[in-house]
C-alpha positions in Angstrom: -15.5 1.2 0.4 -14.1 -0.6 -2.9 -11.2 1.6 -3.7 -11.9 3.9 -1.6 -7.6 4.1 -0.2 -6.9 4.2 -4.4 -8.8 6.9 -5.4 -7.9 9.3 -2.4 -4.3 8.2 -2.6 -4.4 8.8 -6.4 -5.6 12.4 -5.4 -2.9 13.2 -3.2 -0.2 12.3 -4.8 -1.1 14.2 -7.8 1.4 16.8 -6.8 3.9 13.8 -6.1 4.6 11.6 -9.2 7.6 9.9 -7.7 6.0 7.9 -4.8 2.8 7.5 -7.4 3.3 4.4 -9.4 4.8 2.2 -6.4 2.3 3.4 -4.2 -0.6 2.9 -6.3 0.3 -0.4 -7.1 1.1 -1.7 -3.1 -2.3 0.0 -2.2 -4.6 -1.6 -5.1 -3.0 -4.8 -4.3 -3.9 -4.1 -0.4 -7.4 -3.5 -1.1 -7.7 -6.4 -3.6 -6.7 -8.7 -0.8 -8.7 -7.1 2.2 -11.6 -7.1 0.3 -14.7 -4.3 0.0 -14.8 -4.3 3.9 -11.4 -2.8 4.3 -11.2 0.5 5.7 -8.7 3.3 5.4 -7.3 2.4 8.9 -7.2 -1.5 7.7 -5.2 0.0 4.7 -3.0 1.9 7.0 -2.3 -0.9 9.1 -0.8 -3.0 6.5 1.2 -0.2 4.9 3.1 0.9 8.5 3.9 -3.3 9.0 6.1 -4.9 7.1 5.3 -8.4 8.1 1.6 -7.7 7.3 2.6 -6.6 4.1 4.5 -10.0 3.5 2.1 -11.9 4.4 -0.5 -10.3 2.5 2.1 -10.6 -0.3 2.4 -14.4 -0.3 -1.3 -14.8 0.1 -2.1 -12.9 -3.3 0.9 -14.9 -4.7 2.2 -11.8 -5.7 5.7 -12.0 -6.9 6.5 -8.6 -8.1 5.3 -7.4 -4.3 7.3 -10.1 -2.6 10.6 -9.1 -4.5 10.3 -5.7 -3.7 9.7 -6.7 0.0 12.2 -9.3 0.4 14.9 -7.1 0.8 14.8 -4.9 3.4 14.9 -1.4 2.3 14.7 2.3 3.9 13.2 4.0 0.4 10.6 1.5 0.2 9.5 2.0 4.0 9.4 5.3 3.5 7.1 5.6 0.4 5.3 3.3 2.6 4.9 5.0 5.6 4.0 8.1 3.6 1.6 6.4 2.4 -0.2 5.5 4.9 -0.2 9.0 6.7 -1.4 10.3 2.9 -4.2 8.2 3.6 -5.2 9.7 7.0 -8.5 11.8 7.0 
């Protein structure tokens, strides 16, 4: 399932270009972590909680991730959280 949440998010946003490039770049890094087992629902998961996110973010030693998650922020959630309901089947 290797990319698998990229390539179907990539397809649905196609008509969105704002939430593209952040979103894109949270879920490649998502997968990357998780690893080829991850499934759209472990994808999902992540996106809809923060402190998942976080913590996935400091084990990747991701800085550009954690600065963009270390301040709390509504926009952010809510590219997010539409996201992750993008990526429902």
């Amino acid at each position: 399932m290797e990319k698998q949440a990229s390539k179907l998010l990539a397809q649905r946003l196609a008509h969105q270009p704002t939430f593209s490039l952040v979103a894109l770049q949270v879920v490649a890094e998502v997968e990357k972590e998780l690893g080829r087992q991850a499934t759209l629902g472990n994808v999902r998961e992540v996106l809809t909680h923060r402190n998942k996110l976080v913590q996935l973010a400091n084990t990747s030693h991701n800085p550009e991730l954690l600065c963009a998650l270390s301040a709390p922020s509504e926009k952010l959630d809510k590219v997010l959280a539409t996201c992750a309901e993008l990526l429902t089947c």
